[in-house]
C-alpha positions as CSV (number, residue, x, y, z in Angstrom):
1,X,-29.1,-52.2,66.8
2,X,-31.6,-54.4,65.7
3,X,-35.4,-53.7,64.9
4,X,-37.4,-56.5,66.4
5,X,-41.2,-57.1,65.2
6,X,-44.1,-59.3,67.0
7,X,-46.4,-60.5,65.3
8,X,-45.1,-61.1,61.7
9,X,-47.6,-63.2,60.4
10,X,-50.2,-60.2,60.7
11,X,-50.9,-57.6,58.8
12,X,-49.5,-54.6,60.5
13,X,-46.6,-56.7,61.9
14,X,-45.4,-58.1,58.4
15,X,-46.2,-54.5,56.7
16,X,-44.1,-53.0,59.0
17,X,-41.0,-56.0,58.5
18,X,-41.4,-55.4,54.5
19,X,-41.2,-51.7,54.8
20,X,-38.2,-51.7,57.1
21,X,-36.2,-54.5,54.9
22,X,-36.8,-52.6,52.0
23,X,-35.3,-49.4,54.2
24,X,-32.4,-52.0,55.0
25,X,-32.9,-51.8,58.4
26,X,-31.4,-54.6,60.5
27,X,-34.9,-56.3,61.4
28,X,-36.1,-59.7,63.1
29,X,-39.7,-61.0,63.1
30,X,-40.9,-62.9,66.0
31,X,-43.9,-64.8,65.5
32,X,-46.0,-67.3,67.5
33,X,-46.3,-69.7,64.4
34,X,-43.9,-71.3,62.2
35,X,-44.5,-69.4,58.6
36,X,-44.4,-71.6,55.8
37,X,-43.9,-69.1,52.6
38,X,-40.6,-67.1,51.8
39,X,-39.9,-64.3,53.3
40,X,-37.8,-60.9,52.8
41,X,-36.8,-61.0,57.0
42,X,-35.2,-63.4,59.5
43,X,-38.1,-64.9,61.3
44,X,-38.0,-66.8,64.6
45,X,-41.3,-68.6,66.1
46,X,-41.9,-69.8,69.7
47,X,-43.7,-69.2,73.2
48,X,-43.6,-65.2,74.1
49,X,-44.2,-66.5,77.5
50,X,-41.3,-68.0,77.2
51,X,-38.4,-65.6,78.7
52,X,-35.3,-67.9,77.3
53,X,-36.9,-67.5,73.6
54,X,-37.8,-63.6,73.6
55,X,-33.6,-63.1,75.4
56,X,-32.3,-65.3,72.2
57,X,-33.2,-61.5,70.4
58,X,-33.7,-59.0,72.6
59,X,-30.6,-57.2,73.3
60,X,-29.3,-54.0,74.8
61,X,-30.0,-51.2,72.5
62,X,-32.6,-52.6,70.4
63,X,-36.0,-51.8,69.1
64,X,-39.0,-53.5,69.8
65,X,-42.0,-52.9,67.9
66,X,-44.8,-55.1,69.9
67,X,-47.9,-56.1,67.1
68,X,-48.7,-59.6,68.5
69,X,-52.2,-60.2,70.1
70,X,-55.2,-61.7,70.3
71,X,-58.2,-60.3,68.2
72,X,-60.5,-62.7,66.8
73,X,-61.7,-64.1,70.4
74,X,-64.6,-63.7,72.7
75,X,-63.1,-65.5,75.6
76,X,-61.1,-63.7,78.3
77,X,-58.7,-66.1,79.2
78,X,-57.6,-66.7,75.9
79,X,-57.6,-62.8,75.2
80,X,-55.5,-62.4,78.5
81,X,-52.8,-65.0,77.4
82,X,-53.0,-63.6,73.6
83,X,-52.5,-59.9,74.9
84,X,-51.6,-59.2,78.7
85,X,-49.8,-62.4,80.0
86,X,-47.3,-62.4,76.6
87,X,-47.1,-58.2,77.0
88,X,-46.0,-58.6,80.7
89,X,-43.6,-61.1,79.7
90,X,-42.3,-59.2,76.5
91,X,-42.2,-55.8,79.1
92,X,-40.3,-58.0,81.4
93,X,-37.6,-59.2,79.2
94,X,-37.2,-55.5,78.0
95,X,-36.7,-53.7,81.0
96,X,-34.3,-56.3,82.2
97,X,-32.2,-55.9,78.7
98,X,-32.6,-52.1,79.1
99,X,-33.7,-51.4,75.2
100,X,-33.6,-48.6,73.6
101,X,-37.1,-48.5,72.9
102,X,-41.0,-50.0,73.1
103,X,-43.4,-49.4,70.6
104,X,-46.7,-51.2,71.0
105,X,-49.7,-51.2,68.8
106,X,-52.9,-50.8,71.1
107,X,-56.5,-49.7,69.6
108,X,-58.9,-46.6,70.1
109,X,-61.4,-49.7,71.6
110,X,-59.1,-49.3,74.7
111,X,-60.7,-45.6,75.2
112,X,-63.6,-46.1,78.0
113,X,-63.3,-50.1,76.9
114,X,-67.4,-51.5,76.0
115,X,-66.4,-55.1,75.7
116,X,-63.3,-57.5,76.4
117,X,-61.0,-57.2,73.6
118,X,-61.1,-53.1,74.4
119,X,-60.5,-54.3,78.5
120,X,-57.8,-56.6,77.2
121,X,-56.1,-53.8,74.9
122,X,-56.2,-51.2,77.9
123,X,-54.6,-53.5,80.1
124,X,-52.1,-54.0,78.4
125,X,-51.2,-50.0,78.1
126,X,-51.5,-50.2,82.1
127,X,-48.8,-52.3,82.0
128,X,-46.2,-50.4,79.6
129,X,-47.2,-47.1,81.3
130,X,-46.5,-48.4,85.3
131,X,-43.2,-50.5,83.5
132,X,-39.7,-49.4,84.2
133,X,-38.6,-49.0,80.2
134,X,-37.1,-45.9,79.9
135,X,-39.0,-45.4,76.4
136,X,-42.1,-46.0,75.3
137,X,-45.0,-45.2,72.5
138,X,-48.2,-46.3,72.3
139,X,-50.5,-46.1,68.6
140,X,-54.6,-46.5,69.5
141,X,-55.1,-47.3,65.8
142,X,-58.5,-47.6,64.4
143,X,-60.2,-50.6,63.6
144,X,-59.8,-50.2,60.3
145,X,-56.9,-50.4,58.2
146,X,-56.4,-50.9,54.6
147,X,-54.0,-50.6,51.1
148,X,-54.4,-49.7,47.4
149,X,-54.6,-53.9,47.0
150,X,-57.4,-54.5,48.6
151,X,-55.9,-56.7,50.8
152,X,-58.5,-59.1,52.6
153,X,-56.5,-59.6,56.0
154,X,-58.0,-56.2,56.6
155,X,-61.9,-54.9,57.6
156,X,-62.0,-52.7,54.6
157,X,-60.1,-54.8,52.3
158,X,-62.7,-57.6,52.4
159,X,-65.6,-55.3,51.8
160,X,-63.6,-54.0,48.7
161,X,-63.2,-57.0,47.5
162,X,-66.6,-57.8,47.3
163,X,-67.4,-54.5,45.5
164,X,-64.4,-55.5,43.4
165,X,-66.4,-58.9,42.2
166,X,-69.5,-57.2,42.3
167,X,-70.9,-59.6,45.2
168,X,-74.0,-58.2,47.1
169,X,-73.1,-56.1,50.6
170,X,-74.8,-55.9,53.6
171,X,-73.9,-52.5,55.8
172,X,-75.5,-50.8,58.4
173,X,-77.0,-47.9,57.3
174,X,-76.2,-48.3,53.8
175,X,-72.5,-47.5,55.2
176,X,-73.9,-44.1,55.9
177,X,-71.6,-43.8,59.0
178,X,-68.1,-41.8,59.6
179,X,-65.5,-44.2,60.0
180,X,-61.0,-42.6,59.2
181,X,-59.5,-45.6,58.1
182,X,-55.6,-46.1,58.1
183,X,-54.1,-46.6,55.2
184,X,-50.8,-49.0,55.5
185,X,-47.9,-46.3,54.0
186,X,-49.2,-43.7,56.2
187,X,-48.8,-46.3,59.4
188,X,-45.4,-47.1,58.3
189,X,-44.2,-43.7,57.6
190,X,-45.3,-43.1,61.4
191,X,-43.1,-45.6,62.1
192,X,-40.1,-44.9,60.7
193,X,-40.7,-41.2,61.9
194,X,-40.7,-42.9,65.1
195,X,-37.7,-44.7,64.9
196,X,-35.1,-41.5,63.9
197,X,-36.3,-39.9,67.0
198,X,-33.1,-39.1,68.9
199,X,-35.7,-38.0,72.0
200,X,-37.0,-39.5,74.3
201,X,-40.8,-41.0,74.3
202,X,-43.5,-41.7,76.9
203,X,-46.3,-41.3,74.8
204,X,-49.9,-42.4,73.5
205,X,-50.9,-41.6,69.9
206,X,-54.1,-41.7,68.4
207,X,-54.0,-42.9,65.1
208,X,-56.8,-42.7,62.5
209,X,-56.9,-41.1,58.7
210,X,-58.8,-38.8,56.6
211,X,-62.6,-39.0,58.4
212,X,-65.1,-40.3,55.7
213,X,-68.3,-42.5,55.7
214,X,-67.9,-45.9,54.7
215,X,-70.5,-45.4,52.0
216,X,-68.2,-42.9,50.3
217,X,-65.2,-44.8,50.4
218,X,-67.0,-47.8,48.7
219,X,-68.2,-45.2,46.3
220,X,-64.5,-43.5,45.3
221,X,-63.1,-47.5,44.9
222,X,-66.0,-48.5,42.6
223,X,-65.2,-45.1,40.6
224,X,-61.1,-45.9,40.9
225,X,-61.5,-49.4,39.3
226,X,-64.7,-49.1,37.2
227,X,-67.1,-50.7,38.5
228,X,-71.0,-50.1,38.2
229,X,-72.8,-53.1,39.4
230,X,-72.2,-53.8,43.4
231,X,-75.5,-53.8,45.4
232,X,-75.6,-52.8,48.6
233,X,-78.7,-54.3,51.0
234,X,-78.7,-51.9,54.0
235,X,-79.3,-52.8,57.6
236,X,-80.9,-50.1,60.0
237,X,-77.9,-49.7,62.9
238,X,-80.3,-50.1,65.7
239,X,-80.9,-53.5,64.8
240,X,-77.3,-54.7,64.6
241,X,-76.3,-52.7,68.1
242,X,-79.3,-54.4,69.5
243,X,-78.6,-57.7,68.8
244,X,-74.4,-56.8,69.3
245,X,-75.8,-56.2,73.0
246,X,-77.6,-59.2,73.6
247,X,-74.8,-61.4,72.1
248,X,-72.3,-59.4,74.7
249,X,-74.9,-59.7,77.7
250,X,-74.8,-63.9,76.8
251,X,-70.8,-63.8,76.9
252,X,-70.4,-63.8,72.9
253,X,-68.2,-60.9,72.8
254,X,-66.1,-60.3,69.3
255,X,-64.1,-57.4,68.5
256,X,-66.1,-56.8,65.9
257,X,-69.2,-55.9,68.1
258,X,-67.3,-53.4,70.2
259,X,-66.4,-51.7,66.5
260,X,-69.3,-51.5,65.8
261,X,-70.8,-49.6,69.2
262,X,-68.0,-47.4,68.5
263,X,-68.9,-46.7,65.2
264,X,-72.4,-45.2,65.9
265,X,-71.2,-42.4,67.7
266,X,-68.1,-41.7,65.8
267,X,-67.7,-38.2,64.4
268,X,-65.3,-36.8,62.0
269,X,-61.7,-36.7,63.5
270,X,-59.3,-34.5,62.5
271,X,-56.1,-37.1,61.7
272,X,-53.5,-33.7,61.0
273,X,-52.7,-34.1,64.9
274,X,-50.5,-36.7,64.6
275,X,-48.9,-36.3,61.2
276,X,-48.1,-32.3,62.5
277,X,-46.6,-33.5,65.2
278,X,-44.1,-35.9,63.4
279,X,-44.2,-33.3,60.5
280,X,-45.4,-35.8,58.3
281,X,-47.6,-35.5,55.0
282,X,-50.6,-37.8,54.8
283,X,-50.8,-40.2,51.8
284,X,-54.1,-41.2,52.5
285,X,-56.8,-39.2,50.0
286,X,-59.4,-42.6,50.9
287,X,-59.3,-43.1,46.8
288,X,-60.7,-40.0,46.0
């Protein structure tokens, strides 16, 4: 059996690739674009669309673990070849090489969907729930994930790198606003929960951590690593959901915008659900 990842070049696809390697799992990375630096994992690029590619590693009995999409665009044909039309395909060669399982990563912007990436994301559920794979999960993660590095791939990470050079921050609200981030080791140990599961699956999790306001996660970091001087310049939210509106109403619609709607009426989550379910301790404490 072999562990197949999308997505490699990511951050939750090559997080996931490191952590199962270093669990000595049999793993394969499949990525869209040839990567350059050395790796710890065989990695294949080529077209997902591309059925005779994705059957040169897809076999009976394996494990496919489906991060690849399209994030950073407004437009929906590119979203729709970036996320449903490579999905359907990668669906498609599944079913067809009867696998053992199908995890795919989706988002909680799929929930009642305000903009096209969210639209884009829920499709693609549609498709894995109405397919004939005989096992299936689905993670809605939140938008933000992050690790005890700081890493800038990531929402968070960027911001705490700023605070980390002591560069100015602009927030809404002051960052006065619940967000329950995901902290990498507490996505993989979902994952490899996940995998041992000798049951079968047909499921959607909701995946989020410890529920927090951005302001006080900024605060804990600045505590953890010492540092006094980072000045934050505060927006009032109305002002950036106003003119996220007007930039959706025109066509201009990021990912980031649809966070950001979501993020002024988030309240506290409790994140036990899930880590009860797969009787799992949570690692994440936000820095405090």
């Amino acid at each position: 059996m072999t562990i197949i990842v999308t997505g490699s070049t990511g951050k939750i696809g090559s997080s996931i690739l490191n952590n199962l390697t270093k669990l000595n799992q049999k793993v394969i990375g499949l990525s869209r674009k040839k990567i350059k630096s050395k790796l710890n994992f065989k990695n294949f690029s080529g077209d997902f669309n591309d059925g005779s590619f994705l059957n040169k590693y897809i076999n009976k009995d394996d494990i496919v673990i489906h991060t690849a999409a399209q994030t950073s665009s407004s437009n929906k044909k590119l979203l729709f070849n970036g996320n449903e039309k490579i999905t359907k395909k990668m669906v498609e060669v599944c079913e067809k090489q009867n696998i053992k399982m199908f995890i795919f990563f989706s988002t909680d912007l799929a929930i009642n969907p305000v903009g096209n990436y969210g639209k884009s994301k829920e499709n693609c559920e549609k498709l894995i729930i109405k397919s004939r794979l005989k096992n299936w999960v689905i993670y809605r993660l939140h938008p933000f994930i992050y690790d005890y590095t700081a890493d800038e791939k990531t929402n968070i990470g960027k911001i705490l790198q700023k605070v980390k050079n002591n560069k100015i921050i602009f927030l809404p609200s002051n960052g006065d606003f619940v967000i329950s981030p995901i902290l990498e080791q507490d996505l993989n140990q979902i994952v490899n929960k996940t995998l041992k599961s000798k049951s079968s699956f047909k499921k959607i999790y909701e995946v989020h951590g410890l529920s927090t306001t951005l302001k006080d996660l900024i605060f804990n970091y600045k505590k953890k690593i010492n540092v006094s001087n980072t000045r934050i310049i505060s927006i009032p939210f109305f002002m950036i959901i106003c003119a996220c509106k007007i930039f959706m109403l025109i066509g201009f619609n990021l990912q980031i915008f649809e966070t950001l709607l979501k993020l002024k009426s988030n309240k506290k989550k409790h994140c036990a659900s899930i880590f009860k379910k797969l009787g799992l301790k949570i690692l994440n404490k936000n820095f405090s």
